[in-house]
C-alpha positions, -999 to 999 in steps of 0.1 A, spaced: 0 0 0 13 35 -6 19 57 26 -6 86 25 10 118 23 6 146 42 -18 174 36 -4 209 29 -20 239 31 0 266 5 -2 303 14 -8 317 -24 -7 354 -32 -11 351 -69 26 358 -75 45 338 -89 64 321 -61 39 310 -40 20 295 -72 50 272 -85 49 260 -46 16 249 -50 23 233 -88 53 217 -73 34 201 -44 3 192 -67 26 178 -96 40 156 -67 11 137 -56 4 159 -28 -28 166 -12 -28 206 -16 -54 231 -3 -47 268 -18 -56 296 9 -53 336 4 -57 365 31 -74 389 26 -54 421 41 -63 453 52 -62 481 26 -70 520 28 -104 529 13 -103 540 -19 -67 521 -23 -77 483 -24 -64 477 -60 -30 492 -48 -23 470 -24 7 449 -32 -4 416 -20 -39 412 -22 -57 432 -51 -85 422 -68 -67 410 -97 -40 390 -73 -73 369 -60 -79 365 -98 -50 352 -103 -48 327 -76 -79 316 -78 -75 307 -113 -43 292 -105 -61 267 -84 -87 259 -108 -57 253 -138 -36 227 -112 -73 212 -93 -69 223 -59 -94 235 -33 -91 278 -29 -102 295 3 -96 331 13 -98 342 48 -105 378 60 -78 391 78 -84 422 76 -94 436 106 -65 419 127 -42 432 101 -53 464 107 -53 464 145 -19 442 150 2 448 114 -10 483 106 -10 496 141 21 486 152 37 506 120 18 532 129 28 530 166 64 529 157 67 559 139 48 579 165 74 565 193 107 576 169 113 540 155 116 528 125 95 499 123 99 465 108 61 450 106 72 424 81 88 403 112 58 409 134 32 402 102 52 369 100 52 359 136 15 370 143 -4 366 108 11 340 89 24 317 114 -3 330 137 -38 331 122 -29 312 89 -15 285 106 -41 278 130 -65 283 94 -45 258 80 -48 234 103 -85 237 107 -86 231 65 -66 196 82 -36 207 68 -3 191 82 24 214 67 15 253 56 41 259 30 48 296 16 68 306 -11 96 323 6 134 319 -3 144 303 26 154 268 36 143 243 67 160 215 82 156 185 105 187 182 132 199 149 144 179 159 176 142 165 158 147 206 161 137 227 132 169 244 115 165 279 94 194 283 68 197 306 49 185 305 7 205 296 -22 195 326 -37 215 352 -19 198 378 -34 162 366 -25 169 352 8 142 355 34 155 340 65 161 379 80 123 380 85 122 342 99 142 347 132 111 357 152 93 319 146 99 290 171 99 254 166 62 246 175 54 275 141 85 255 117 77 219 125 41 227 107 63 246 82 78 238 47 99 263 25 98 242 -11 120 271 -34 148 278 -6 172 251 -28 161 271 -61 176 305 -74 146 331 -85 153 325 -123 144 284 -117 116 294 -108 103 314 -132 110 288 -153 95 261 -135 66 286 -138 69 290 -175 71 252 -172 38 247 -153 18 276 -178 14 298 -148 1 330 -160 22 348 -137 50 335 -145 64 369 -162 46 387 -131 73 413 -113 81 407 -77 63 431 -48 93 450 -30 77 472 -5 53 469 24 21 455 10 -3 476 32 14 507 19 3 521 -22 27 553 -22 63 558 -34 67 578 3 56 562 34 56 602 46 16 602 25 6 574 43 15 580 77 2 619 76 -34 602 59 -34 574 87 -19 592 121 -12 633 113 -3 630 147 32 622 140 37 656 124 49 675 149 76 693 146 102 699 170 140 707 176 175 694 156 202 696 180 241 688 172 256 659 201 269 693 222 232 701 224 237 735 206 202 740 182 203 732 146 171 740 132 138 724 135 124 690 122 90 685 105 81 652 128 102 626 143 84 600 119 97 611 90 138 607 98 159 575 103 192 571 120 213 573 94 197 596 72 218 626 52 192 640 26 160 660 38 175 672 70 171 708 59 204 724 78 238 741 60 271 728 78 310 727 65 307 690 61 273 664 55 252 662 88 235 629 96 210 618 118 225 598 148 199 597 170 158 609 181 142 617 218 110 609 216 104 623 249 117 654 238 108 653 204 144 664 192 169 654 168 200 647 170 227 652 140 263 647 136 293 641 110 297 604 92 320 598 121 293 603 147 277 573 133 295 550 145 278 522 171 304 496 187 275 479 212 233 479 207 206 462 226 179 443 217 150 431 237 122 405 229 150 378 217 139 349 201 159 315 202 149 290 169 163 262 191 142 273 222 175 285 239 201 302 239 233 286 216 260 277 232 287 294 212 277 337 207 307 345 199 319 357 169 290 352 146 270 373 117 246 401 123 220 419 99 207 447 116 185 456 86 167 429 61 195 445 32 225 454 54 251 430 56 268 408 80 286 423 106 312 402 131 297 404 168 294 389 203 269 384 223 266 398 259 230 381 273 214 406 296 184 399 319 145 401 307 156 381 269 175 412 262 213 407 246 241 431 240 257 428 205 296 439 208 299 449 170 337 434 163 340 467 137 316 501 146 285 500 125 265 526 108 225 529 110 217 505 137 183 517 141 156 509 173 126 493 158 144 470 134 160 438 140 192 423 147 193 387 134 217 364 145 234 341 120 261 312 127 272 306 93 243 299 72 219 290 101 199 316 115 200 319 154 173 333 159 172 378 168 153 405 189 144 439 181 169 467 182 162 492 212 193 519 212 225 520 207 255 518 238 
């Protein structure tokens, strides 16, 4: 008798990863169920969104029929709105720059999808995200990251834990973006030739400055720039709308480029220095999560992202009480900014990572 196989639920966006997952699965004798959320969009903007239009249901939906798997779409809206959305919003307002890419993975697709999924009596939920999963000799969950180095994902994977992954499959981790727009081509996907989303799908305009004065104007208030003596600058237009980091748009006239190292929220101010101010040996982060379920027993010495596109930096680890660590940057790095995250990599395996909180 053949062994049944397992059920897997695909999380489709009508792109053209997440359908080749799906053909893959299907072409393979698996038992495949198709499901698409339904985000939150702003009124007026729903065929902007960059995940879930209209037309991206289309797509799916027919992608379903063309391979003869069940569709389902779930509403997700509202806790989109309240948990994703929010929390950008929130950010901003408290001087961060926000990552809700992390969070929408922790909370929406391994939260409410995967408890969707395994209503539907799905045993796997499998996405089409460039990252790769494996089993260790002792049953944990492994996240490596892709062979695609310039599609890999695993950045926004630190924040999941091994109950999430162990109901988890990443099928195009092993493949590099152009197989699978061949395998698409392949299949007769009609998104094959469809171009990749790149920004936050919640978000239609070129500026996230539009969006956050339509959705909270109460970030626009505008308050001092101060140099690190604490001698006035000039004045800001709104803490939201400056990074650490960040040279253009400051609006001030110095000898040499002016930067922004640093915001007080509680003081609304802005701080600004030279490219040397920039600098950060040591940061913290809080809310650190382990992919083992602990903490490793070698933090020495390992790779650190401190943005999804920066690149790896040489640190330690220092643990700190409350699941906070200090990262001991072997070389000072630039832009280390509290709201995104630092992921931890040994190698190719992902450690796991926390969200950045200041600087030291």
């Amino acid at each position: 008798m053949n062994e049944q196989k397992p059920t897997i639920v695909v999380a489709v966006s009508g792109g053209v990863d997440s359908s080749v997952v799906a053909a893959m699965l299907t072409k393979s004798g698996y038992p495949v169920i198709g499901v698409m959320m339904h985000l939150w969009s702003e009124e007026g903007k729903e065929c902007e969104n960059k995940c879930c239009t209209p037309q991206a249901m289309e797509d799916a939906r027919k992608s379903a029929q063309t391979l003869g798997f069940p569709f389902y779409t779930i509403d997700a809206a509202d806790i989109f709105r309240k948990r994703i959305v929010q929390y950008f919003l929130d950010g901003y307002a408290a001087g961060k720059t926000p990552n809700p890419c992390v969070n929408c993975n922790r909370e929406i697709k391994w939260g409410l999808l995967l408890d969707k999924a395994k209503e539907l009596g799905g045993d796997f939920l499998a996405t089409g995200h460039y990252v790769r999963r494996e089993l260790a000799e002792n049953g944990k969950v492994i996240v490596k990251k892709a062979r695609d180095s310039l599609k890999d994902q695993s950045y926004v994977m630190s924040m999941l834990n091994q109950s999430q992954l162990k109901h988890t499959l990443f099928p195009l981790g092993d493949y590099l973006k152009t197989e699978v727009r061949d395998m698409a081509r392949e299949f007769k996907l009609p998104m094959a030739e469809k171009k990749d989303s790149q920004d936050l799908c919640f978000v239609s305009d070129v500026s996230y400055k539009d969006f956050l004065l339509r959705n909270a104007p109460e970030v626009a208030i505008p308050g001092v720039i101060f140099d690190k003596f604490g001698n006035k600058l000039g004045e800001h237009q709104g803490l939201a709308f400056y990074t650490i980091g960040q040279r253009k748009g400051i609006g001030i006239a110095a000898p040499e480029p002016l930067y922004v190292l640093d915001k007080d929220p509680l003081n609304n101010s802005i701080i600004v220095g030279t490219v040397l101010d920039l600098n950060q040996e040591s940061i913290i982060a809080k809310d650190v999560n382990w992919i083992s379920g602990e903490i490793p027993a070698n933090v020495q010495n390992i790779q650190v992202k401190i943005r999804y596109k920066a690149g790896y930096q040489i640190a330690s680890l220092e643990p700190l009480e409350n699941n906070r660590v200090t990262v001991h940057f072997d070389t000072p790095v630039r832009d280390a900014t509290p709201g995104q995250f630092a992921v931890f990599y040994d190698g190719d395996i992902v450690l796991g990572g926390g969200e950045i909180t200041k600087s030291v």
